[in-house]
N, C-alpha and C positions, 0 to 999 in steps of 0.2 A: 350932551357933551360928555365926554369919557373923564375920568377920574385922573387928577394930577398926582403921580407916585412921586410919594417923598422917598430917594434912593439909598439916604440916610439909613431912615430907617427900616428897608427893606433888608439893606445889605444887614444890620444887626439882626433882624425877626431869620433871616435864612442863615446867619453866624449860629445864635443858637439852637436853635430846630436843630441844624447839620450836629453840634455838640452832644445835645439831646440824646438824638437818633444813634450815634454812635456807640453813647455811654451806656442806652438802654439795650441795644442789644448785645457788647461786649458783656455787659455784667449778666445779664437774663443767661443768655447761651452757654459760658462760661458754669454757672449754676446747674442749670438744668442739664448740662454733659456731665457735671458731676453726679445731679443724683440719678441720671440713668444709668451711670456704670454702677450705680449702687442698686439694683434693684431689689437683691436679696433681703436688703434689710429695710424692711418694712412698719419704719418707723411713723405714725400718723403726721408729723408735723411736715416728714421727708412729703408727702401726698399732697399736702395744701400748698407745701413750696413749689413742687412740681406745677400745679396747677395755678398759683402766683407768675411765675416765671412764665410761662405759658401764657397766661390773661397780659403782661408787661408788654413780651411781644407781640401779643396784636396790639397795642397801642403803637409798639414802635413801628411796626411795618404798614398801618391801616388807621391812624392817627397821624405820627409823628410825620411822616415821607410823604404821604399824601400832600399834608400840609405843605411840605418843604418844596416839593414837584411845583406847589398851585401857584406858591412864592417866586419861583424863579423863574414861573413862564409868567406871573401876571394877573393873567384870564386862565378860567380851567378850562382846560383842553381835554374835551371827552362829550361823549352823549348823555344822552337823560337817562340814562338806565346807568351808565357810570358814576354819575352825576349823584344817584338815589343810594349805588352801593358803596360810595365811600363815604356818604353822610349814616348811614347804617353803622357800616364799620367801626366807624370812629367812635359811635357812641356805645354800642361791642365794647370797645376795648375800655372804658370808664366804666361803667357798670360792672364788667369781672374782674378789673383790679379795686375795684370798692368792694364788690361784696363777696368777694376772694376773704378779704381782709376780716367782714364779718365773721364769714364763717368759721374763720379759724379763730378768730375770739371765741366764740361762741363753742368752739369743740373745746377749747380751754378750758370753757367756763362751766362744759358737761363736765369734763373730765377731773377739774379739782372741787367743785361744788356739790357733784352727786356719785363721786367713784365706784359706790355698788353699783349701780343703772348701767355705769360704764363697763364694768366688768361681767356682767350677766349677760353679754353676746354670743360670748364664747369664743368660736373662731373668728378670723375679722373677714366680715364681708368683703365680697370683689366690688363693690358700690357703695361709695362714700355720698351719703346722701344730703347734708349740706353743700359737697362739694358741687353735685347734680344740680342742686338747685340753684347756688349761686350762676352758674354758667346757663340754667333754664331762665331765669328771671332776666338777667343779661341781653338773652334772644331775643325773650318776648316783650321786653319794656323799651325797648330800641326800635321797633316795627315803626313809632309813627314819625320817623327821619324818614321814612320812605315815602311817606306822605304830603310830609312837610315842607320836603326840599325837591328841586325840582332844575333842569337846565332854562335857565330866562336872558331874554334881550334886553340887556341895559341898558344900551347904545348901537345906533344903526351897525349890523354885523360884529358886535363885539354882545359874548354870553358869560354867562356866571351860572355857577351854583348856589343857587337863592332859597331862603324860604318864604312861604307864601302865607298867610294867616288871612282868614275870609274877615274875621270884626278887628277893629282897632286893639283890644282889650290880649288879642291871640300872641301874640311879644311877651307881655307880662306873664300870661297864665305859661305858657312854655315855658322860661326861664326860671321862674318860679318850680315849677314842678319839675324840672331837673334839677333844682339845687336842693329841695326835698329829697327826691327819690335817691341823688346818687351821693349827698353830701350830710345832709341834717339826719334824717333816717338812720343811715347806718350809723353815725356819729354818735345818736344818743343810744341805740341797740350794743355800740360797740362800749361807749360809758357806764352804760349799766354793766355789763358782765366786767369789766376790768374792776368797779367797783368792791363787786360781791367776790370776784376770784380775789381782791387785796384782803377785805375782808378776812375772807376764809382764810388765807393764807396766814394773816395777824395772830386769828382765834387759835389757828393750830399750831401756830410755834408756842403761843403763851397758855397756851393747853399742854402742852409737850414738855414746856419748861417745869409746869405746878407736877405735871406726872413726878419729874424723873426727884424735883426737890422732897414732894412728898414718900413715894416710892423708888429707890433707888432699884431700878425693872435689871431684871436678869436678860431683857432684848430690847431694841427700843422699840421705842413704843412707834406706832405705824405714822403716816404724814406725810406732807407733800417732799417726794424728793429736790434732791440737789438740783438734779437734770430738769425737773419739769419747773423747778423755780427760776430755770436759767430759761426756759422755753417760753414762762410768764414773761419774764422782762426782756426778750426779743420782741415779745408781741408788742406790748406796751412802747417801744423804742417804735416800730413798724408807724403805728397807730398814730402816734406823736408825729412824725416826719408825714405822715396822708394828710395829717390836719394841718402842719402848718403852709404845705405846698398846696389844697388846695383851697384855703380858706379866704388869700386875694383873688384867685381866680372868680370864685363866685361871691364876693362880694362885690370886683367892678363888674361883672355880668347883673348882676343886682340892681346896683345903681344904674349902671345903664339902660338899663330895661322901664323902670321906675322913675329917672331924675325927669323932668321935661326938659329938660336943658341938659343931655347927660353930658359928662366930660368927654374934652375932643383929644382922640385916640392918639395921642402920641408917644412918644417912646416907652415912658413909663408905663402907659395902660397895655400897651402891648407887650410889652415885656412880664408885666404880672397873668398875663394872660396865659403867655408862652409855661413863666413857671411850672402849672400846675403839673407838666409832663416830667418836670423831673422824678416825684413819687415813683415812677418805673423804673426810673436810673436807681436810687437806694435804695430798695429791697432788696435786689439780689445782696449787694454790699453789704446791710446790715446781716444777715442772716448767713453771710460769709464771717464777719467779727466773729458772731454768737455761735457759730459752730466750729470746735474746732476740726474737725473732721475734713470739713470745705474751706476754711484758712488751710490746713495740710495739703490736700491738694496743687489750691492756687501757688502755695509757696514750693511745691515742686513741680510746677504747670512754667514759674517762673525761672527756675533752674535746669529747666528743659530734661526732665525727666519724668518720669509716671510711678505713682506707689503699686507696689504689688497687690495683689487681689486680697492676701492674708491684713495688710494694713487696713484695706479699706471696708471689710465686714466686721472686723472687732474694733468698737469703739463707743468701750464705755464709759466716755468724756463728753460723748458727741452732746450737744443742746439739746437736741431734738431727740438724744434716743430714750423717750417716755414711754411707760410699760400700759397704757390705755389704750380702748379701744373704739372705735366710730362704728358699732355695729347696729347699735340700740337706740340711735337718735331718730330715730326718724319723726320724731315729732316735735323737732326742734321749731321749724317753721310752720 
């Protein structure tokens, strides 16, 4: 017998989705039109956002609308080979706004924790090789949705996009190891370097303070810039808003996989479920605040004007414009 749709709650899960989807690609494309008119200035953070923004909207186009389409017809409507590439997709777009996220911790945490290493590249490579990998790992750790999920008869003439697990035990160990791989993992990889870049950052003001009390320096003395300290606490803001949108997600995915009795899906669970897509919607935003370069933009995107070319290469205000380099990492992972 076919599944009694509560229409309650359908009409709220396709209210937000529809929200979602809007917000993530207004802020995402907005963003990412700014820093391609910017491409001269090739600033490392301007790269990772690019490819944030980038990693956002595939969630919104192959995540979010997916979902929203499956909602409002019911039953997925499609073959088995559709069926495999949007359960792909979907997890595509989690894994590279997760470990997008990483990465850019992690170039942070090159760049204020080892600044020789960072500066010994010399010219900046056409390949940014955290970036590479983030988006490689992405690919490759996403392949067993193609396996997993499959087009199935739930009821005579009526199909679904289903996953299949051959032992009882295949639920939990899935769940489990997505909420590792795309959630705890990076979380603690990303804690540790925010850690040590606070750290560093402490040791060097109160290193900088003894210089200048004890010797009164005829220059100052060297240290984490203005710009890269404003570039730290974007990141940190970033990072904060990932954890707290998706930390219900995988914890009722948790329970439910785990309770024997899991809790029954109603509004609430599905709505914390839904949350974790907003993480797409506030990046591009945040990183709109912390720049003001792309606040200047949007505020004459809103005025129905464009800044000239002269505005938009000099800006030495911008967050992001830190004088390091991503040439020398490559053995970051």
């Amino acid at each position: 017998m076919g599944r009694v749709r509560d229409q309650a709650l359908a009409r709220a899960e396709i209210s937000v989705l529809g929200l979602v989807l809007a917000l993530t690609t207004l802020g995402n494309s907005f963003v990412l039109w700014v820093l391609l008119r910017r491409r001269k200035h090739h600033a490392p953070m301007h790269v990772f956002m690019v490819n944030l923004c980038v990693a956002d909207l595939v969630v919104a186009f192959f995540q979010v609308l997916p979902q929203l389409l499956w909602d409002i017809t019911e039953r997925f409507q499609g073959p088995d080979l559709l069926c495999r590439a949007v359960k792909y997709l979907q997890i595509v777009g989690m894994f590279a706004s997760s470990y997008m996220i990483v990465a850019m911790t992690v170039d942070r945490h090159y760049a204020i924790c080892s600044p020789l290493q960072a500066y010994r590249g010399g010219e900046p490579s056409r390949w940014n090789v955290p970036i590479m990998v983030a988006w490689g790992l992405a690919l490759v750790l996403s392949l067993p949705q193609v396996f997993i999920f499959s087009r199935s008869e739930v009821a005579p003439g009526e199909f679904e996009c289903w996953g299949h697990f051959a032992e009882p035990w295949g639920l939990k160990a899935y769940v489990t190891w997505m909420t590792i791989s795309v959630f705890i993992l990076p979380a603690l990889i990303i804690t540790i370097c925010q850690v040590r870049i606070f750290r560093e950052i402490h040791d060097n003001i109160y290193l900088k303070s003894e210089r200048m009390i004890t010797y009164p320096p005829l220059l100052p003395p060297p240290g984490v810039s203005k710009a890269m300290s404003k570039t730290v606490r974007m990141t940190l803001v970033i990072v904060l808003v990932y954890t707290i949108c998706w930390s219900p997600f995988f914890i009722v995915q948790l329970w439910a996989a785990w309770d024997p009795n899991p809790p029954d899906q109603g509004v609430a669970f599905t709505i914390l479920m839904l949350l974790a897509s907003l993480n797409s919607c506030t990046n591009p935003w945040i990183y709109t605040a912390f720049s003001s370069s792309v606040s200047r933009e949007l505020l004459a995107l809103l005025r129905c004007r464009v800044l000239p070319a002269s505005r938009r290469t000099s800006l030495p205000d911008d967050s992001t414009a830190t004088h390091t380099s991503t040439t020398t990492k490559d053995s970051i992972y």
